[in-house]
MIZA-40184 format. One line per 10 residues: number of its first residue (from 1); for each residue x, y, z of C-alpha. Coordinates in Angstrom, 2 decimals. Layout:
N
NUM> X/Y/Z | ...
REM end
This chain:
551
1> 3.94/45.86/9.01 | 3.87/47.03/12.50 | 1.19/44.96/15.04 | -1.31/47.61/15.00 | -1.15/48.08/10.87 | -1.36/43.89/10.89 | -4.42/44.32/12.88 | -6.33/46.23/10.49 | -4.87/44.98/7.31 | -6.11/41.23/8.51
11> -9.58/42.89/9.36 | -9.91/44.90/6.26 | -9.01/41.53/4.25 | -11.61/39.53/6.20 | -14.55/42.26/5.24 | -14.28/43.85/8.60 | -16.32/47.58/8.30 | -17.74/48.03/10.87 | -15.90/47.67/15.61 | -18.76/47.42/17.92
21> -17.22/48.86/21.75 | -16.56/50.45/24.57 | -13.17/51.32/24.95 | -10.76/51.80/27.62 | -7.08/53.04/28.55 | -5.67/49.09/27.42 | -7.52/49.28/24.04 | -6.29/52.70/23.06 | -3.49/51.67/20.39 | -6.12/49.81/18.65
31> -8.76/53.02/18.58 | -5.78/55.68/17.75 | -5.31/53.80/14.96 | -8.91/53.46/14.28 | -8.70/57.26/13.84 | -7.26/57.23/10.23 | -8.72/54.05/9.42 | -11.94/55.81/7.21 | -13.00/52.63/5.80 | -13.68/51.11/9.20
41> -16.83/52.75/11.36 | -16.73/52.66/15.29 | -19.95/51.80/16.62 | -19.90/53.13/20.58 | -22.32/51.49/23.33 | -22.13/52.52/26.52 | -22.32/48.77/28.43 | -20.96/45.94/26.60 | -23.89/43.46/26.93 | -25.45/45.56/24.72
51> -22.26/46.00/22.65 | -22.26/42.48/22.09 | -25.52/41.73/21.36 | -25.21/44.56/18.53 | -22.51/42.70/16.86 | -24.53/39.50/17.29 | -27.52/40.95/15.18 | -24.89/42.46/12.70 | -22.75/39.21/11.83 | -26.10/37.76/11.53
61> -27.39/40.40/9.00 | -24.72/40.50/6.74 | -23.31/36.97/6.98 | -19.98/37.89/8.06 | -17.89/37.46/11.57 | -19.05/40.65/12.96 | -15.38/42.37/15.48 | -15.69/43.00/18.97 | -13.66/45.43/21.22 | -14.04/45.12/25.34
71> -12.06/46.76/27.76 | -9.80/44.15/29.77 | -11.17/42.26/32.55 | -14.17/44.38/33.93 | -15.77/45.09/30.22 | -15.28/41.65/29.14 | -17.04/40.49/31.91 | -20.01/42.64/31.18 | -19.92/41.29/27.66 | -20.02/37.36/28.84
81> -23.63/36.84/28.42 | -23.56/38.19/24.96 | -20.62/36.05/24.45 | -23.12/32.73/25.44 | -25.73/34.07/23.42 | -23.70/33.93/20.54 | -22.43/30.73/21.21 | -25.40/29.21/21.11 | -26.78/30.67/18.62 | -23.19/30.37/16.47
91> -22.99/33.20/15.34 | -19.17/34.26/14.51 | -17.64/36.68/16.41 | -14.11/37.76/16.83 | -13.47/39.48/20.23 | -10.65/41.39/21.65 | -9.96/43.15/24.85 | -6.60/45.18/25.67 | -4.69/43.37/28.62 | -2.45/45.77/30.41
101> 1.21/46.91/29.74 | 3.44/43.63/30.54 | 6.32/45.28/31.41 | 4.06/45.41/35.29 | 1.76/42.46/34.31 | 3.70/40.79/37.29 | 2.35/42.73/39.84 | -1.34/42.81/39.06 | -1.54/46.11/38.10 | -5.26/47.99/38.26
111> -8.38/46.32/36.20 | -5.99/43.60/35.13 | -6.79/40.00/35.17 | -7.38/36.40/33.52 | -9.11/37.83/30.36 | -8.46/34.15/28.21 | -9.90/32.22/31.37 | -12.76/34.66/31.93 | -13.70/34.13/28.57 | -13.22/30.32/27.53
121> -16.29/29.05/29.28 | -18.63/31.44/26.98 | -16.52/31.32/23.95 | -15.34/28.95/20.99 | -11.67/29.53/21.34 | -9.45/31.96/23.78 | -5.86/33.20/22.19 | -3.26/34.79/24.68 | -1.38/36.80/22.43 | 2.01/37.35/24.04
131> 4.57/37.98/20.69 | 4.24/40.64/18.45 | 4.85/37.89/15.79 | 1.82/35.95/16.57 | -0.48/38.48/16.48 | -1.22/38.12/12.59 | -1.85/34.16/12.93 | -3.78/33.86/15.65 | -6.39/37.03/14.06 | -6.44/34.69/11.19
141> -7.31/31.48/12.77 | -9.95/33.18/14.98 | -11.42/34.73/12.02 | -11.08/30.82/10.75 | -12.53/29.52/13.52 | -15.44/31.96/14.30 | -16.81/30.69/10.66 | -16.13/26.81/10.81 | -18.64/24.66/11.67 | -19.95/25.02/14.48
151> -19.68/28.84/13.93 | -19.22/30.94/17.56 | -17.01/33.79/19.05 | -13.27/33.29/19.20 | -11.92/35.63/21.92 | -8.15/37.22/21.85 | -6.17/39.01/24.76 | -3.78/41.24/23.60 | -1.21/43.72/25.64 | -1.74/47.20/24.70
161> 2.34/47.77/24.87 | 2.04/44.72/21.93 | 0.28/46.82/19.84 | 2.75/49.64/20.33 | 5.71/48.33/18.98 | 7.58/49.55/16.51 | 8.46/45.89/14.50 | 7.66/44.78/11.48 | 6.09/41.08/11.29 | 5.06/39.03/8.46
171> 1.04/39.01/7.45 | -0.19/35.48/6.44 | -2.46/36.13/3.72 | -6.25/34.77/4.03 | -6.65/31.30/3.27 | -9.60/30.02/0.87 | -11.49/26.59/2.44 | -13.98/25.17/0.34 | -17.34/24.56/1.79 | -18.57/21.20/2.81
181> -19.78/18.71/-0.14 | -22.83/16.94/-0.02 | -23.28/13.93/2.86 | -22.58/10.36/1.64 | -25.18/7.31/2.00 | -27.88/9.54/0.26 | -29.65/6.62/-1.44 | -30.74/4.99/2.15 | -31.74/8.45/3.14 | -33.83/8.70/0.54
191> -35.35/4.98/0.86 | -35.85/5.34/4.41 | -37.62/8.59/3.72 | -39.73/6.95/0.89 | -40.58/3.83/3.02 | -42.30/5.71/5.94 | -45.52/6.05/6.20 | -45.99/9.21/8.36 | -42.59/11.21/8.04 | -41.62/13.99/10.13
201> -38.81/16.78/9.73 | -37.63/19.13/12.52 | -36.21/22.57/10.55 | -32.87/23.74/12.86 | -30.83/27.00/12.89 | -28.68/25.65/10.62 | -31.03/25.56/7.73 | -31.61/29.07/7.96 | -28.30/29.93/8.71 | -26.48/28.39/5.45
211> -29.30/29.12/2.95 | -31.14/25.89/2.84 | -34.52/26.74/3.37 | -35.53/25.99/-0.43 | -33.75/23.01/-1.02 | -35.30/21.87/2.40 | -38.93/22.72/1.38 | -38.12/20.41/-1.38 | -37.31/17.36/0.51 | -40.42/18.08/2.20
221> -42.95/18.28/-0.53 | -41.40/15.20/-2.61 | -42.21/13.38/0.79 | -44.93/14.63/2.25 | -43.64/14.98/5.57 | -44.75/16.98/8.90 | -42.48/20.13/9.28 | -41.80/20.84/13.07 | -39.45/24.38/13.68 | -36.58/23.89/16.70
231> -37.95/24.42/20.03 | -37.31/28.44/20.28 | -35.83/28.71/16.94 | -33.36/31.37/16.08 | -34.75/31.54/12.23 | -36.73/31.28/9.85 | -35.79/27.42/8.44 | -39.13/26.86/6.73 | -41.92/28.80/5.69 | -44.55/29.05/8.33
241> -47.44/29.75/6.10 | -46.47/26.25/3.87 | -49.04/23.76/3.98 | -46.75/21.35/5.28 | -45.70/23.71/8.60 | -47.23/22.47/11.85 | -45.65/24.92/14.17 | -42.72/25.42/16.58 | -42.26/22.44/19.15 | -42.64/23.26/22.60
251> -38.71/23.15/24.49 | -39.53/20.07/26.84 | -38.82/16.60/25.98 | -42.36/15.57/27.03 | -43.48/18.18/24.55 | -41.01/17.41/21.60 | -42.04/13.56/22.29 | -45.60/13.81/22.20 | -45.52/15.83/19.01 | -43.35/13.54/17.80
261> -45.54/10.62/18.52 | -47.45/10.24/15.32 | -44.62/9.62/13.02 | -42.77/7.06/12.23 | -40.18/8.21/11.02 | -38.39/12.19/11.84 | -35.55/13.28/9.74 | -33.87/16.28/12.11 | -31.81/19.22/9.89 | -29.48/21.46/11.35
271> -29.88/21.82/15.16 | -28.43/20.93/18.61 | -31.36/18.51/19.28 | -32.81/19.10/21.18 | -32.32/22.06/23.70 | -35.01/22.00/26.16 | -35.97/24.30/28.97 | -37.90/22.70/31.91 | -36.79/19.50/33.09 | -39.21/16.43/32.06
281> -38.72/13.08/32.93 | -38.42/10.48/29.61 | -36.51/11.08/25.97 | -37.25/13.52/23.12 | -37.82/10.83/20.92 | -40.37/8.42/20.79 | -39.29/4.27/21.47 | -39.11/2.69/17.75 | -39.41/6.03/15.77 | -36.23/5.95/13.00
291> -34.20/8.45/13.34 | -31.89/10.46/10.38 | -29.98/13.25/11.23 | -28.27/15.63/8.56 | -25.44/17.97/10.73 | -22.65/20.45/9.29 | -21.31/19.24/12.90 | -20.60/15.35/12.96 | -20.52/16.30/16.52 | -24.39/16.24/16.48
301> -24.78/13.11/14.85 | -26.41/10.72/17.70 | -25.25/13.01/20.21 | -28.15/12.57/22.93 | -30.24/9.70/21.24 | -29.94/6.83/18.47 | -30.05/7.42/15.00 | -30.80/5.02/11.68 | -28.68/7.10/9.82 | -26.59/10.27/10.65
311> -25.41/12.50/7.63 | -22.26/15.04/7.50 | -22.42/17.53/4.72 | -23.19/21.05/3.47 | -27.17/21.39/4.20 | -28.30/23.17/0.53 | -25.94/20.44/-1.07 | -26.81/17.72/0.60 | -30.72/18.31/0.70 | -30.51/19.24/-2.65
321> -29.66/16.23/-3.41 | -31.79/14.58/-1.57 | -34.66/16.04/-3.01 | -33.58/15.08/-6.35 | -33.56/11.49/-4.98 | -37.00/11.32/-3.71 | -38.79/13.33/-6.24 | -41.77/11.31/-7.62 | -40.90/8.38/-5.24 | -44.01/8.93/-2.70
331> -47.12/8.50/-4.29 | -48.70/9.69/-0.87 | -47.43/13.07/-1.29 | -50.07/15.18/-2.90 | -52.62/14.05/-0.48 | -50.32/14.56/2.22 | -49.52/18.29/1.21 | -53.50/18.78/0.87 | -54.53/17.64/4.20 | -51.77/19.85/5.73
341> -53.18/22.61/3.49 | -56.50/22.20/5.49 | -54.96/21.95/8.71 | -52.94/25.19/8.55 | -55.76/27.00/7.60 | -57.75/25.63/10.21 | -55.36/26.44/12.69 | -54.70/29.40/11.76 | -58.26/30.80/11.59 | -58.95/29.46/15.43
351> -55.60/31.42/16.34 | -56.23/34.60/14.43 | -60.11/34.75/16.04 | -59.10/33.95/19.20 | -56.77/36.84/19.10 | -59.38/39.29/17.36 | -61.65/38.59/20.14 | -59.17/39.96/23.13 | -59.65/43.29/21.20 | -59.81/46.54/23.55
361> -58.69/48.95/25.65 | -54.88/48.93/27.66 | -54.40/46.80/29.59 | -54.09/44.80/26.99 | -54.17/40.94/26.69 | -50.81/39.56/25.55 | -52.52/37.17/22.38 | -54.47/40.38/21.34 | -51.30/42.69/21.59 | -49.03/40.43/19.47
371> -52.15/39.64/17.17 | -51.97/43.51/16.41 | -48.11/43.70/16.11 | -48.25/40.91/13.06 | -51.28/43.42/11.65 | -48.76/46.36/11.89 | -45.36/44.78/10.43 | -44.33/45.50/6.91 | -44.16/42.22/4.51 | -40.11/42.96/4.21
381> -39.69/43.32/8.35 | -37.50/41.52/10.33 | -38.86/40.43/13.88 | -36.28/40.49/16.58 | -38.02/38.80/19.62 | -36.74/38.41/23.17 | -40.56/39.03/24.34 | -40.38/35.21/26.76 | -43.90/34.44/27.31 | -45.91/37.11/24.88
391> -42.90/35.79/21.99 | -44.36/32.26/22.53 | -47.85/33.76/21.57 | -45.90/35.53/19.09 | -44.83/32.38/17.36 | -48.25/31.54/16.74 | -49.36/34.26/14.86 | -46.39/35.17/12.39 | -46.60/33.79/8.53 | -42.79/34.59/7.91
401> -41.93/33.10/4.45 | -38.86/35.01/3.51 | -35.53/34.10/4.93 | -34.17/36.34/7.62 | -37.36/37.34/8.75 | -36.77/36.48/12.38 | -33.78/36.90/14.95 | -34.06/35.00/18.27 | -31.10/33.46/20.59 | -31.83/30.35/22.30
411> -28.64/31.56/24.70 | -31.36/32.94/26.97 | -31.23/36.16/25.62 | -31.06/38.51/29.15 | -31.25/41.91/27.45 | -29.75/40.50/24.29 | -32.93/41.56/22.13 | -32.76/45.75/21.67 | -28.78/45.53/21.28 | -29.44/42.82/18.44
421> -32.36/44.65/16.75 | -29.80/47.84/16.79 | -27.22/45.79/15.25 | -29.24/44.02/12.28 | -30.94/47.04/11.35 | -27.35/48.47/10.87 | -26.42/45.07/9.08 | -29.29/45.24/6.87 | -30.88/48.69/6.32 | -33.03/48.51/3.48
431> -35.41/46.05/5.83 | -37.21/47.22/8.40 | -36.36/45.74/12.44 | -39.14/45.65/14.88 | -38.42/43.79/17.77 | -41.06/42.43/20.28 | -39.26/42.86/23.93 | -40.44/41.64/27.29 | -40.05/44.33/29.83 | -37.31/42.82/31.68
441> -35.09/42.09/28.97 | -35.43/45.64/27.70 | -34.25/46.73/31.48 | -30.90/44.51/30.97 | -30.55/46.14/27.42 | -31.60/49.64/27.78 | -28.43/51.64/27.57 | -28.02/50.27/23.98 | -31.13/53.30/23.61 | -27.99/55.58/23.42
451> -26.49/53.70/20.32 | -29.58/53.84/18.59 | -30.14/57.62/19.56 | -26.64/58.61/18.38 | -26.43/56.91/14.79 | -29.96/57.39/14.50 | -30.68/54.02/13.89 | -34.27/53.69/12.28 | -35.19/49.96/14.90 | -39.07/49.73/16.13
461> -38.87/48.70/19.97 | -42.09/47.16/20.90 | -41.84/46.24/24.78 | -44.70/44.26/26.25 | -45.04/45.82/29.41 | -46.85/43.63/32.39 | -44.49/44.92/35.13 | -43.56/41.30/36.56 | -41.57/38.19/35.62 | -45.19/36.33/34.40
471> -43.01/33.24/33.19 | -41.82/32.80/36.45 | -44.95/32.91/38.06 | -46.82/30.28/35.31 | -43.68/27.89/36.01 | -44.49/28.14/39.65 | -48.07/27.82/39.65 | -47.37/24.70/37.46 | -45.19/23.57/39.74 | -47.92/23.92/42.72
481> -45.52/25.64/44.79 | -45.97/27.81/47.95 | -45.89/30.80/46.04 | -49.22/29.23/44.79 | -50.65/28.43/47.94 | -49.53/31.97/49.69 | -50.49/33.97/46.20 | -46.99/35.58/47.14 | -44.29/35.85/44.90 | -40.88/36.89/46.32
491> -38.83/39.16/43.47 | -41.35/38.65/40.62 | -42.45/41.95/40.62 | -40.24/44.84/38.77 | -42.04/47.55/39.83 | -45.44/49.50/42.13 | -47.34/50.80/40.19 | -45.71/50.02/37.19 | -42.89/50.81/34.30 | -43.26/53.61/31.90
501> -40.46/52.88/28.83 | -41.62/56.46/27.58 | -39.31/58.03/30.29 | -36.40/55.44/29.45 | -36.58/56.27/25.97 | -37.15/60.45/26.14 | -34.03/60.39/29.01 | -32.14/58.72/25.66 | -33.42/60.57/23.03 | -35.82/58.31/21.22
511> -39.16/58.67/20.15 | -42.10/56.91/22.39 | -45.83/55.92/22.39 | -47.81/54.38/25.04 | -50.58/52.66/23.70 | -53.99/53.59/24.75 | -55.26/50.20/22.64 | -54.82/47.41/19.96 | -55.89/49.29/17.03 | -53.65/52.08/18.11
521> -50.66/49.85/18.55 | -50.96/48.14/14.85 | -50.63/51.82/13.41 | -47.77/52.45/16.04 | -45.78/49.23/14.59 | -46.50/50.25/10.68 | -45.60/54.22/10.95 | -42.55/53.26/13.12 | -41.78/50.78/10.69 | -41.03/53.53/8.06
531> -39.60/56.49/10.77 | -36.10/57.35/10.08 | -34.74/57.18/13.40 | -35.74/54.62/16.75 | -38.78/54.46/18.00 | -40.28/52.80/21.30 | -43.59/51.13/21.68 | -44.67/50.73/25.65 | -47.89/48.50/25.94 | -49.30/47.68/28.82
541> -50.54/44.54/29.19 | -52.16/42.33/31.79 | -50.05/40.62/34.22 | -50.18/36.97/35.86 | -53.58/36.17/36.20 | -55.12/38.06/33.64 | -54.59/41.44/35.70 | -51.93/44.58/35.47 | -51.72/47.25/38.09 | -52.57/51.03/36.27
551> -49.42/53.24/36.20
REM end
């Protein structure tokens, strides 16, 4: 085959249907060719962070490395912070960008550059593609690598003169790697599990990411334990309505270890542990607490603190197992799982009347506002949030049992949340996507509007609109800083008197509402839920301090 056939015979074999870009002049061999390719759609965004944040939410819909085309140095650039995001997050990605003709590489010919070193800081892997005859092994060990655990983008440079040439080269066919088998030393896991007296299990990314969530409620029930989500998790990894499910923990490591405190013994599944945001003095983990740690990534194992044990296997294997190994062995079980049935509820009913009680009119208050977001998503949704300090609030309120049902980023996100909710929904269109947005990520992510527009993608866009960076000003007001003292914040403000998304999204060519109040908004979320093309949500809510200026 000639390079450019190669390159869409390897992405055809590796389930490729769908190129998320925004091409230029170096990328053109690849999207001529695209033009008879019928079995491969183009999906066109007009900025790459948005781009890339689209195939983030798609590889994560449908399971698959999800293909990326930038435009040499300047586009690939604009797609680094999606590039982090996924890398974080691992989801696989494989990523190319057209370098410029070699035959004047040399001379540093216009919007050339270092596209493999721009990129290796924010990605897995970074090929320079320089034969014609390599082209067709390194696509298959990126597509190889973007899957293997720990899962991430793998980037690729290629000359746009490369793809151009009139040789034939050899095409490796795809290689079959069987997953990982269950973890070893099961039987201490299990007594160690058994033995404790109040056991605790932290529910990572990973469970939710390789199907593990059932085999993982097992493990808890047959041992009664305390089930803690990731700080900021990207997933659903347990259900949050269980009786068992005590909530999200906070991303400090004076947070993590006071919630931690109680138990004797934690058993953390599937996540970087642990990830925290705000510097606090002291360890996540509490002195003399027994540690076991079960990782698809011996990498993790005792990474940033001691552990009793440290597991490496598939998580639905090895958990299975384990659950099969402790079932019946804890007498203290039962009563366990009914005293966390009380405590959910009660928790739950303090939450939901706090919430019901902030009730009223726009401005409205950010608990109340996500309270009737929950009362307006369908049971089969999927909640994209990027919302910062309302999508902490958020986090409180949602009873998401069915896999799936959220898509987060603990990257940082940065506009990352509309591009990903545009993406899944294209992934996975017989579920609705709402996603909750803060106001300033929707800013960084508002040209993806266009994409949505265009292919008339059917995504809710709920944007909680306070017109100022709130989290900034909480952190500094915790911090007792002079921005405290003066009551002045420098740059925390977006905009006098205030943002109306309506105009973003009519300039685009997507429906909008501005909510007038709660009940309103509920109805907005359920009838956009079921629209056939994007909608936009704007509500206003109150600002730092309890207060919002009126547009």
């Amino acid at each position: 085959m000639r390079p450019v056939d190669a390159l869409l015979h390897i992405m055809r074999d590796e389930k490729v249907d769908t190129v998320f870009g925004n091409p230029g002049t170096s990328e053109l061999p690849f999207t001529d060719a695209l033009a008879t390719a019928s079995d491969i759609d183009f999906v066109l965004g007009v900025h790459e962070g948005p781009v890339v944040a689209m195939a983030d939410g798609y590889a994560r819909a449908t399971g698959r490395p999800a293909f990326v085309s930038l435009h040499i140095a300047a586009g690939l650039a604009n797609g680094l912070i999606g590039l982090l995001n996924a890398s974080r997050s691992r989801t696989p990605l494989v990523v190319t960008a057209g370098q410029q003709h070699r035959g004047h590489l040399i001379s540093d010919p216009l919007l050339s550059g270092d596209l493999v070193g721009i990129a290796r800081p924010a990605v897995k892997h970074a090929f320079d593609v320089q034969h014609a005859h390599d082209l067709p092994v390194l696509l298959r060990r990126a597509f190889a690598l973007a899957r293997r655990p720990p899962a991430g983008p793998v980037f690729l440079s290629i000359p746009m003169d490369l793809l151009d040439e009139d040789t034939d080269i050899p095409v490796p066919t795809r290689s079959t790697v069987a997953p990982l088998g269950a973890a070893t030393e099961l039987d201490a896991a299990a007594a160690l599990l058994a033995g404790a007296d109040r056991p605790a299990i932290v529910a990572g990314d990973g469970v939710g990411r390789d199907g593990a969530m059932a085999e993982l409620v097992a493990v808890a029930e047959a041992s009664g334990a305390t089930v803690y989500h990731q700080p900021m998790h990207d997933r659903v990894d347990f259900p949050m309505t269980h009786p068992l499910y005590a909530g999200m923990l906070a991303p400090t490591n004076e947070a993590i270890r006071t919630a931690l405190a109680g138990h004797d013994l934690v058993f953390i599944v599937g996540t970087h542990a642990f990830m925290a945001h705000h510097y606090t003095p002291g360890p996540a983990i509490p002195d003399g607490t027994t540690v076991i740690q079960l990782d698809t990534d011996p990498a993790e194992l005792g990474r940033n603190f001691p552990v009793a044990l440290g597991l490496h296997g598939g998580l639905a294997v090895t958990l299975g197992e384990l659950g099969r190994r402790l079932a019946g062995r804890v007498p203290a079980a039962a009563g366990r799982l009914a005293a966390g049935a009380r405590a959910s509820a009660g928790r739950r009913a303090e939450i939901d009347a706090v919430a019901r009680a902030g009730y009223g009119s726009a401005p409205l208050d950010p608990l109340a506002a996500v309270h009737a977001v929950t009362a307006g998503l369908p049971e089969d949704a999927v909640v994209v949030e990027e919302a910062i300090t309302s999508g902490v609030q958020l986090r409180r309120l949602l009873a998401l049992d069915r896999p799936g049902s959220l898509v987060h980023t603990v990257g940082g996100g940065l506009g990352w949340g509309l591009g990903a909710a545009i993406g899944h929904q294209l992934g996975q269109p017989d579920r609705p996507v709402v996603a909750v947005l803060g106001d300033g990520c929707t800013m960084f992510g508002l040209q993806g509007l266009w994409t949505a527009a265009r292919h008339r993608v059917p995504a809710t866009f709920v944007v909680m609109n306070n017109g100022e960076y709130r989290t900034l000003k909480d952190t500094l007001d915790g911090r007792q800083s002079r921005s405290t003292r003066s009551g002045h914040y420098v740059g925390l403000d977006l905009a006098a008197p205030g943002l109306d998304f309506t105009k973003a999204a009519e300039f685009f060519g997507v429906e909008s509402v501005r909510v007038r109040d709660t009940d309103q908004l509920a109805d907005a979320v359920a009838k956009a839920a079921v629209a056939t093309g994007p909608t936009l949500i704007d509500v206003p809510i109150t600002g730092h301090g309890g207060e919002r200026r009126k547009p």
